[in-house]
VEXDREN-2710 file (C-alpha; in Angstrom, 1 decimal):
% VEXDREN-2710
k/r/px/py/pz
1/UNK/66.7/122.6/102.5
2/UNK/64.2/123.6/105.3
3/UNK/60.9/122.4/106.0
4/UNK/57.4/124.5/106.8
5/UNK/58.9/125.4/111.2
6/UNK/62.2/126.7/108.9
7/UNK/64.2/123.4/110.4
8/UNK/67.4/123.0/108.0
9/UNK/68.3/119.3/106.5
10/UNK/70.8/117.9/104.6
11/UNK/69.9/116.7/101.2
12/UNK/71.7/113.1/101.4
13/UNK/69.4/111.8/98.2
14/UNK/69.6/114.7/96.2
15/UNK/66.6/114.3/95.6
16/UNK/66.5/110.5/94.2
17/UNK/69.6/111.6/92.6
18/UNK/68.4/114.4/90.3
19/UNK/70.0/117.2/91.8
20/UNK/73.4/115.6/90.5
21/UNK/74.8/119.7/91.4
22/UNK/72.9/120.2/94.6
23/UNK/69.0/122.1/94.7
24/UNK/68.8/125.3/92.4
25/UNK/72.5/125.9/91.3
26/UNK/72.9/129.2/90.2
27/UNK/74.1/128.3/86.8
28/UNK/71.1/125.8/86.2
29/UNK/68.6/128.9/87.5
30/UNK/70.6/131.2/85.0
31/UNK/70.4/128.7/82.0
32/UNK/66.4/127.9/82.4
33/UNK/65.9/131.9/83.1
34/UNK/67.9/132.9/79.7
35/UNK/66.0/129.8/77.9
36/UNK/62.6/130.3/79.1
37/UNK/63.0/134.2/77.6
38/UNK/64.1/132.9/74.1
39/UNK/61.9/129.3/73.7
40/UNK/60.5/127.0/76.0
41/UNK/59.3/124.0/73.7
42/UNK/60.2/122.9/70.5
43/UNK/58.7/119.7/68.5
44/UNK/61.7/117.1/68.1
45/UNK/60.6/117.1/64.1
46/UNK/62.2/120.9/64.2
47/UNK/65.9/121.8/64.6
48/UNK/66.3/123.7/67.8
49/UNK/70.0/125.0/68.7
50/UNK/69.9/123.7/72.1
51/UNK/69.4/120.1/71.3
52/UNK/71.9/120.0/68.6
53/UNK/74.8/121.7/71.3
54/UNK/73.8/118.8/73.9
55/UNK/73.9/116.2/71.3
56/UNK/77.8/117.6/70.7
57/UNK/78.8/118.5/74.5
58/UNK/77.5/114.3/75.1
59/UNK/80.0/112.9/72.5
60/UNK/82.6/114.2/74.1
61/UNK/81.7/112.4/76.9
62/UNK/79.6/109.0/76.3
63/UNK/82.2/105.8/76.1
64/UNK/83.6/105.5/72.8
65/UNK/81.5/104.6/69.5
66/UNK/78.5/105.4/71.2
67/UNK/77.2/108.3/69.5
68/UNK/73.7/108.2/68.8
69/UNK/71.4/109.4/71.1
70/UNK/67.5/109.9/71.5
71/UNK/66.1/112.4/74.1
72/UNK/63.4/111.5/76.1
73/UNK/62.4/112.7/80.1
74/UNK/63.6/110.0/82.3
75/UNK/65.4/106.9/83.0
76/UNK/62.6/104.7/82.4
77/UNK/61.7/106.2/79.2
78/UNK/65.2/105.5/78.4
79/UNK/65.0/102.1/79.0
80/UNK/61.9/102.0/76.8
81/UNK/63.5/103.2/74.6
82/UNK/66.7/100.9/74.9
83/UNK/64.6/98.1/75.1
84/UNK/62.5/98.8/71.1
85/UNK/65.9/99.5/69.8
86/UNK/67.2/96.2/71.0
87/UNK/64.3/94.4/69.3
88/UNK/64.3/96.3/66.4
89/UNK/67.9/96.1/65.2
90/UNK/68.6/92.1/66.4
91/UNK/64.9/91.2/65.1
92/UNK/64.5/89.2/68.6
93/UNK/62.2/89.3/71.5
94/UNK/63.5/88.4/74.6
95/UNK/65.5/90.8/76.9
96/UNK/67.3/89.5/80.1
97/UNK/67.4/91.5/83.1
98/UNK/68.5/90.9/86.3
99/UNK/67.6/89.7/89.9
100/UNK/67.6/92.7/92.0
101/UNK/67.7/95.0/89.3
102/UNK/65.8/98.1/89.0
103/UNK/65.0/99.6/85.8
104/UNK/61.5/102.2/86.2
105/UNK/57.9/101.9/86.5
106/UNK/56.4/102.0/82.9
107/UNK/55.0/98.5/81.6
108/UNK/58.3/97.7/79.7
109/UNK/60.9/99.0/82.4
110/UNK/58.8/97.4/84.9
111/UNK/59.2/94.1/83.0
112/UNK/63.1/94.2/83.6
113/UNK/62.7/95.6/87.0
114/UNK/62.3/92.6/89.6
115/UNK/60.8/93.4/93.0
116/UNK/57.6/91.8/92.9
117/UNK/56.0/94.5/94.6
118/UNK/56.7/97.0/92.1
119/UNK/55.3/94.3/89.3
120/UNK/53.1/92.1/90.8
121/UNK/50.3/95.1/91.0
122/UNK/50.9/95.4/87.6
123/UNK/50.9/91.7/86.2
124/UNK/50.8/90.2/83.3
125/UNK/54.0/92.6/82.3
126/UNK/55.8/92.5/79.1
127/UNK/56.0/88.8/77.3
128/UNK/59.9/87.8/77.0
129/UNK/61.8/89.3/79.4
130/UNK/63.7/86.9/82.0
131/UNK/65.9/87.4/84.6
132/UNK/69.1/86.1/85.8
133/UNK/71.4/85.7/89.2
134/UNK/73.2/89.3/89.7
135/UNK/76.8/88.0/89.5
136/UNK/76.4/84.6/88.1
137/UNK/78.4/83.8/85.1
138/UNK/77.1/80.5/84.8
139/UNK/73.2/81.6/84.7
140/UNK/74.4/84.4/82.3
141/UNK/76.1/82.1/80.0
142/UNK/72.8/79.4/80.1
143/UNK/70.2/82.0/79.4
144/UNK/71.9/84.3/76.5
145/UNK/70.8/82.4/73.3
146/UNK/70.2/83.0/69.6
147/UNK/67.1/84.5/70.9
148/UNK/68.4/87.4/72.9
149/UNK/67.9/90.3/71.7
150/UNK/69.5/92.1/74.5
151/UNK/71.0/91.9/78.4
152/UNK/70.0/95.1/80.5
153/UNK/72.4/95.4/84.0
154/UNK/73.1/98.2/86.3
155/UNK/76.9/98.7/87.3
156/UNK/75.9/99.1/90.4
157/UNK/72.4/98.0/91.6
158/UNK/70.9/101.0/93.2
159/UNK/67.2/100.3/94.4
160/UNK/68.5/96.5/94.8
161/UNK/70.9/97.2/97.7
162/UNK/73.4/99.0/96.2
163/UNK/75.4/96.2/94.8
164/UNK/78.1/96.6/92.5
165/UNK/79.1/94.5/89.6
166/UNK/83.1/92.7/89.6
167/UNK/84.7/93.1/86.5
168/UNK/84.7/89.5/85.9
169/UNK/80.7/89.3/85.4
170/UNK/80.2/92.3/83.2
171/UNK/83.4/91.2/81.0
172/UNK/81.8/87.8/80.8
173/UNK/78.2/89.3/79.6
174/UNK/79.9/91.6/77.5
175/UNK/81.7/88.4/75.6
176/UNK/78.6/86.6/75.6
177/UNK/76.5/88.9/74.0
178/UNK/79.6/89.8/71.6
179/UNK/79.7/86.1/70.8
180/UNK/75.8/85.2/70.5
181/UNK/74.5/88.7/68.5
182/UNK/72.7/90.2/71.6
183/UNK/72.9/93.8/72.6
184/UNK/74.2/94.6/76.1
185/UNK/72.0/97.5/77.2
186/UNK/73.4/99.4/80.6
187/UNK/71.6/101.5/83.1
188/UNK/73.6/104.3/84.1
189/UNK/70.1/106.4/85.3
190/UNK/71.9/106.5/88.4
191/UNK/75.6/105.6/88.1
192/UNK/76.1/107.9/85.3
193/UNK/77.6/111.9/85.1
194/UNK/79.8/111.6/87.8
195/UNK/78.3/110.0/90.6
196/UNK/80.6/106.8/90.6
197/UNK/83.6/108.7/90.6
198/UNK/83.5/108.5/86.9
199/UNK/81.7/110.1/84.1
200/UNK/80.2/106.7/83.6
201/UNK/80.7/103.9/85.8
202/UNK/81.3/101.4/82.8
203/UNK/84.3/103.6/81.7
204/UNK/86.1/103.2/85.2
205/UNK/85.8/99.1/84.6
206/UNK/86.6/99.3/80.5
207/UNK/83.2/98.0/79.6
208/UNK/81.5/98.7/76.2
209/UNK/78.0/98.8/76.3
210/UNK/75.9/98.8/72.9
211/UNK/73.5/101.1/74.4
212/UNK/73.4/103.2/77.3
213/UNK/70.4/104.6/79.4
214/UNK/71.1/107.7/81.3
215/UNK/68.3/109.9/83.0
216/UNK/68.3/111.8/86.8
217/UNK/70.7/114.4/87.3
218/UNK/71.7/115.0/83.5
219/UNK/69.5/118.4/83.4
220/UNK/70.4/119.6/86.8
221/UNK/66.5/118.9/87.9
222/UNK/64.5/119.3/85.2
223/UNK/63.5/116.0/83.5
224/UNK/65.4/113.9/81.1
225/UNK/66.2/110.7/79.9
226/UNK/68.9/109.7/77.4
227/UNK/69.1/106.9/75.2
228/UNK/72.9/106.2/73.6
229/UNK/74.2/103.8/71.3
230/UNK/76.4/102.5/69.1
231/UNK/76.9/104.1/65.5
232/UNK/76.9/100.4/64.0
233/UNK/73.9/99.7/64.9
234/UNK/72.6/102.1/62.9
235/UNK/69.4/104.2/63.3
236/UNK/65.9/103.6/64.5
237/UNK/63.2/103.5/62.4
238/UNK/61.4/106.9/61.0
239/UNK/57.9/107.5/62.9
240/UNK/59.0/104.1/65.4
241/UNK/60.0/105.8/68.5
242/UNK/59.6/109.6/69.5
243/UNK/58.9/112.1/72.5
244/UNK/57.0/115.2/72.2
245/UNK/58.5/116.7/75.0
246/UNK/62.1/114.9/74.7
247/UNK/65.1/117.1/73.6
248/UNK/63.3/120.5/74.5
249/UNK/65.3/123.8/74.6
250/UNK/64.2/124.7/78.0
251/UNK/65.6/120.8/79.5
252/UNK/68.9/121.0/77.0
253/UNK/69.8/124.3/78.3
254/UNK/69.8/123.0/81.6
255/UNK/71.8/119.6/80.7
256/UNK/74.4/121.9/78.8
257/UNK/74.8/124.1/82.1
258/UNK/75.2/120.8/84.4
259/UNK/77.6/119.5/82.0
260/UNK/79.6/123.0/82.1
261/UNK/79.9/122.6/86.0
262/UNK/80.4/119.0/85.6
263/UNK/83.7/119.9/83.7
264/UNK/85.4/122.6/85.3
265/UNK/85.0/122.1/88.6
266/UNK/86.0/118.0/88.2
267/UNK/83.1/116.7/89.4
268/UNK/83.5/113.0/88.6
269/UNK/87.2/113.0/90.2
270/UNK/85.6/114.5/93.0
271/UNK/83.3/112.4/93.6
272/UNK/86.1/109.5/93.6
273/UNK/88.3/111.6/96.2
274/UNK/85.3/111.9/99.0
275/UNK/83.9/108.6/98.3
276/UNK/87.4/106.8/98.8
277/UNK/87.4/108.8/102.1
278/UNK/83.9/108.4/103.2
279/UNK/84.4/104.7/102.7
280/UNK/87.3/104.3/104.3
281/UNK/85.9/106.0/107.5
282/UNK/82.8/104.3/107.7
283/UNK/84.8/100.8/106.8
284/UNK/87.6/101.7/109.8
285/UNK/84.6/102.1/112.3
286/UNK/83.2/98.6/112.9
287/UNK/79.6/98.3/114.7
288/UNK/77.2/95.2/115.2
289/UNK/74.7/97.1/113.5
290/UNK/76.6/97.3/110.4
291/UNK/77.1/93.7/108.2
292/UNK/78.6/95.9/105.0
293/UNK/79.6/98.8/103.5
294/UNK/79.0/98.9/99.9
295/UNK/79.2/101.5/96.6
296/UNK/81.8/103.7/94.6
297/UNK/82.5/107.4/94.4
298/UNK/79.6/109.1/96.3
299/UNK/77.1/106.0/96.3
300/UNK/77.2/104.2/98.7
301/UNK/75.2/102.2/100.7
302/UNK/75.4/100.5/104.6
303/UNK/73.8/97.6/105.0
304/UNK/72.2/97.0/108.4
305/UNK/71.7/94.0/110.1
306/UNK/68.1/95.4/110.8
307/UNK/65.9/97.3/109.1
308/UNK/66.7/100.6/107.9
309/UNK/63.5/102.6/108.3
310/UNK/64.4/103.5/112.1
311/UNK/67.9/104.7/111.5
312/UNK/66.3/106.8/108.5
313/UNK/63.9/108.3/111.3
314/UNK/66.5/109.1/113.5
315/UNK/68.2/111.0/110.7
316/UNK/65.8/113.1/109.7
317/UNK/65.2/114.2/113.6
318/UNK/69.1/114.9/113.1
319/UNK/68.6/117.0/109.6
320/UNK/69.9/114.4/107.1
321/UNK/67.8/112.7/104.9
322/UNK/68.9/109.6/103.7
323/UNK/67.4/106.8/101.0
324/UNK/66.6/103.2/102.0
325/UNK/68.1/100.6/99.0
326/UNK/65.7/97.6/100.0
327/UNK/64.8/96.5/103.7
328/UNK/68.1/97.2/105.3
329/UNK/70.3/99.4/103.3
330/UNK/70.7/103.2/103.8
331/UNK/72.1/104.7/101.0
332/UNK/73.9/108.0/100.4
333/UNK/73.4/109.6/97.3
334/UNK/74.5/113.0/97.7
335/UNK/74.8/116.3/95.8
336/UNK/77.9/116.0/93.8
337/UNK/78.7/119.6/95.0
338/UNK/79.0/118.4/99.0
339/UNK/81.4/119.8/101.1
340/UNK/83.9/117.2/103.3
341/UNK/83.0/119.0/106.1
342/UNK/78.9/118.2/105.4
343/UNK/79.7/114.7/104.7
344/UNK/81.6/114.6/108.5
345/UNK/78.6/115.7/110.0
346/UNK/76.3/113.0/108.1
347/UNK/79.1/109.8/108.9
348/UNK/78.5/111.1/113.0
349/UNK/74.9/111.6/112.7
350/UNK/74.3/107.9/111.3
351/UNK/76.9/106.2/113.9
352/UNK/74.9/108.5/116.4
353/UNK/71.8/107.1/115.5
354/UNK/73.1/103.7/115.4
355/UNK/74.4/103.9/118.9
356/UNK/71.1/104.6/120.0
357/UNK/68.9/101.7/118.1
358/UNK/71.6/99.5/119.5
359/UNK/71.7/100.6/123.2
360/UNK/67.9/100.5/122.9
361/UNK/67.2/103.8/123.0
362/UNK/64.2/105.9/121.2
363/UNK/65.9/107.4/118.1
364/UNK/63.0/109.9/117.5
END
């Protein structure tokens, strides 16, 4: 990337974690040029080839059982989505989110999302939805009830600090619900399609989820959202949910070409070889500025014992732009593409630019 004087940066965010293959990948470009030449838009109440070859290439992919979908344009939407399905196929109201979680800014997804300054602008939100300790099997097995229509987690919290979740806690939500007829919803907006090391970051931990919310990089950079569940649950509603933009041609051929790239150059294992490395080498290099090192395949995030906004500043004067993950996390979501040698340069830039804020020095 370069700015308007021509400097050159490092895309460390991907932007937000949409360019899952890295800005304007050739075979993205290609796929949206061919498309746009043959149909741009097409109604979701029509057949159009392009959706019905992504619904295919994604149940090949999406854990097992799960293999009905609904198109949409982002995460959020997806969770929307995730969330009417819930109350319409258990015939409850309440959904339980969690502390720290992050699910999206529209009214519903805002409900499960829990920084109050995201919701408190916004208040009253969505009656019904509670939320629960991250991590605590205890609150988890209190607050699921005959009235639960469904529990919504992140694997790994991504806005909330980049916090992953042990097997033990998702196993024990995923027997609750089992056990007490709620759904359990996951957000894989930004865990899922590789970046976790995975194709799905519930796969690598042998977690079913009922439905699955996927969104960000799926279409390379154009916008889409995906909503997948289970088969036995049946299908929504007709005329109860729909998208007039969702499942276009233009956004499937795009999601069929990152899913091609996705595939044969390995992606997902790639991700797991540099993330075990770039973890290993920031974990191995201990500084008093650093209280953790966090995240799986290339997510990851470093929690500071400061705020983070001055180490982001000194990276961008560096070329790297970075993400902040709450008040003192700087998180790494890059394109899945990187090269080793990129993600070198990024690991000295940031223990450069923690050497400075420590000595005291101006980092701009």
């Amino acid at each position: 990337m370069r700015d308007a004087d021509g400097r050159t940066y490092l895309d460390m965010t991907s932007g937000q974690g949409v360019a899952l293959l890295g800005h304007s990948h050739p075979r993205i470009v290609e796929a949206i040029q061919r498309q746009a030449e043959r149909l741009i838009t097409c109604p979701e109440i029509f057949y159009n080839d392009q959706r019905a070859r992504l619904l295919e290439r994604l149940a090949e992919h999406t854990p097992e059982g799960l293999t009905r979908y609904f198109l949409c344009n982002s995460g959020a939407e997806a969770v929307e989505g995730a969330m009417k399905l819930a109350r319409m196929v258990t015939g409850r109201k309440q959904i339980l989110a969690a502390q720290r979680g992050f699910h999206g800014r529209t009214l519903g997804a805002l409900s499960a999302t829990w920084n109050p300054r995201f919701r408190d602008p916004f208040l009253p939100l969505l009656p019904g939805v509670m939320h629960i300790s991250y991590e605590d099997i205890g609150a988890a097995e209190r607050a699921i009830s005959a009235s639960t229509a469904a529990v919504i987690l992140e694997v790994i919290q991504g806005e909330g600090g980049v916090h992953p979740a042990s097997l033990e806690f998702l196993t024990a939500v995923r027997d609750l619900c089992s056990k007490r007829g709620a759904l359990l919803i996951l957000d894989e907006v930004q865990t899922g399609l590789g970046r976790t090391g995975a194709w799905f970051a519930c796969d690598a931990m042998g977690i079913q989820p009922d439905v699955l919310c996927l969104g960000k990089g799926i279409a390379g950079g154009l916008p889409m959202g995906v909503v997948c569940w289970s088969e036995s649950l049946g299908r929504m509603k007709e005329g109860s949910h729909g998208s007039t933009l969702g499942g276009n041609p233009l956004a499937c051929a795009a999601a069929l070409a990152t899913l091609d790239v996705l595939e044969e150059e390995d992606l997902p294992n790639r991700s797991h070889a540099l993330g075990e490395r770039l973890l290993k080498e920031f974990g191995g290099a201990n500084h008093p500025l650093v209280r953790e090192i966090r995240g799986r395949g290339l997510m990851i995030g470093i929690d500071l014992r400061q705020r983070v906004t001055p180490a982001l500043k000194g990276l961008m004067t560096r070329g790297v732009l970075a993400l902040p993950a709450g008040p003192t996390v700087l998180r790494l979501l890059p394109p899945l593409i990187v090269q080793q040698s990129e993600l070198d340069h990024v690991r000295q830039a940031i223990f450069e630019v923690l050497e400075e804020i420590n000595d005291g020095r101006d980092v701009d």
